[in-house]
Phi, psi and omega in degrees: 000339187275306216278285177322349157299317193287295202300294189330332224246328176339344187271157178299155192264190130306322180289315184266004147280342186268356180269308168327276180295351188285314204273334155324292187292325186283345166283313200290256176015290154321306136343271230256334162300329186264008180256356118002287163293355203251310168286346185274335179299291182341283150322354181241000180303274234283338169270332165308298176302326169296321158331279155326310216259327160315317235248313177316314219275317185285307204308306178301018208201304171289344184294324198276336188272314186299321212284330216254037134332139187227335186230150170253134207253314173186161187234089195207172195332314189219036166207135185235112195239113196210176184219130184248149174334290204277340183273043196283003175268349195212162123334112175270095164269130185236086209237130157286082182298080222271329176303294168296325189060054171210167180251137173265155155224078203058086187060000198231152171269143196256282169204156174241202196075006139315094189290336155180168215209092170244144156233160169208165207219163186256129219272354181166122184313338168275350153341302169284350159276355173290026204241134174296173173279355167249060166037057155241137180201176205254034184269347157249149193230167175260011181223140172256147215238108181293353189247001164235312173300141167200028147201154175227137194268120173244149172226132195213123186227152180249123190265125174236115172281103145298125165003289180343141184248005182254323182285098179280332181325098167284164200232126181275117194255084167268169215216090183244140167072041161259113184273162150200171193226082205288127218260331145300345047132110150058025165311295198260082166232000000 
């Protein structure tokens, strides 16, 4: 009769199931903080790439516009007013919204997220022998001067709010000294 007692009694106490599930959660706990961290690096990746490839899309498409200028209509820090080989029925304009924080191209938004946006234009090809003993020259003006100018400098930064629910910090991708030389320049005058 004793030995039937004995068999019965074969089961887990409370103390070792509750020691069992207490050492579960701290590996699931654990688990799950580093798979957390592993998916929010993932999402910022991934906003980083989206970005990158926005930052490509615009720079190459102003690069395409700046290049193949033929008049210049006006010029100034975060507006470009101009009339190109491919628009030849209209003004091509490309303005900078510092408020909203987009670019524009005739009226239309080209993209956003652009945390900021300068052009500056080259004041003149003999310029560059023009540099002081501490590098300093007058070789960019914020206006382009039609009897001088002959290139244009632009800096373009990309604002990324990351997802992440831990980061609030947004984050800046620039982009600086992207020169062009507009190769038609008065090509058809």
């Amino acid at each position: 009769m004793k030995n039937f007692f004995y068999q019965l009694n074969k089961g887990f106490t409370l103390l070792e199931i509750t020691a069992t599930l207490m050492i579960i959660a701290f590996i699931a706990g654990l688990a799950g903080f580093s798979i957390v961290n592993y998916v929010d690096a993932y999402t910022l990746h991934k906003q980083h790439s989206e970005i990158a490839q926005q930052a490509r899309l615009v720079i190459s498409r102003l690069v395409n516009e700046f290049i193949h200028i033929t008049e210049m209509r006006r010029a100034r820090v975060n507006e470009i007013v101009f009339c190109s080989r491919f628009n030849n029925l209209e003004d091509t304009t490309i303005t900078y919204n510092d408020k909203a924080k987009y670019l524009k191209i005739n009226n239309e938004i080209f993209a956003d997220h652009v945390s900021d946006f300068k052009l500056r234009y080259l004041t003149g090809v003999d310029m560059f022998d023009h540099i002081d003993s501490n590098g300093n020259s007058d070789m960019w003006d914020n206006y382009w001067i039609d009897s001088q100018s002959t290139a244009i400098q632009f800096d373009i930064s990309f604002e990324i709010n990351p997802i992440v629910l831990k980061k609030k910090k947004s984050y800046t991708i620039t982009f600086t000294n992207i020169t062009v030389v507009p190769r038609t320049l008065g090509a058809l005058e």
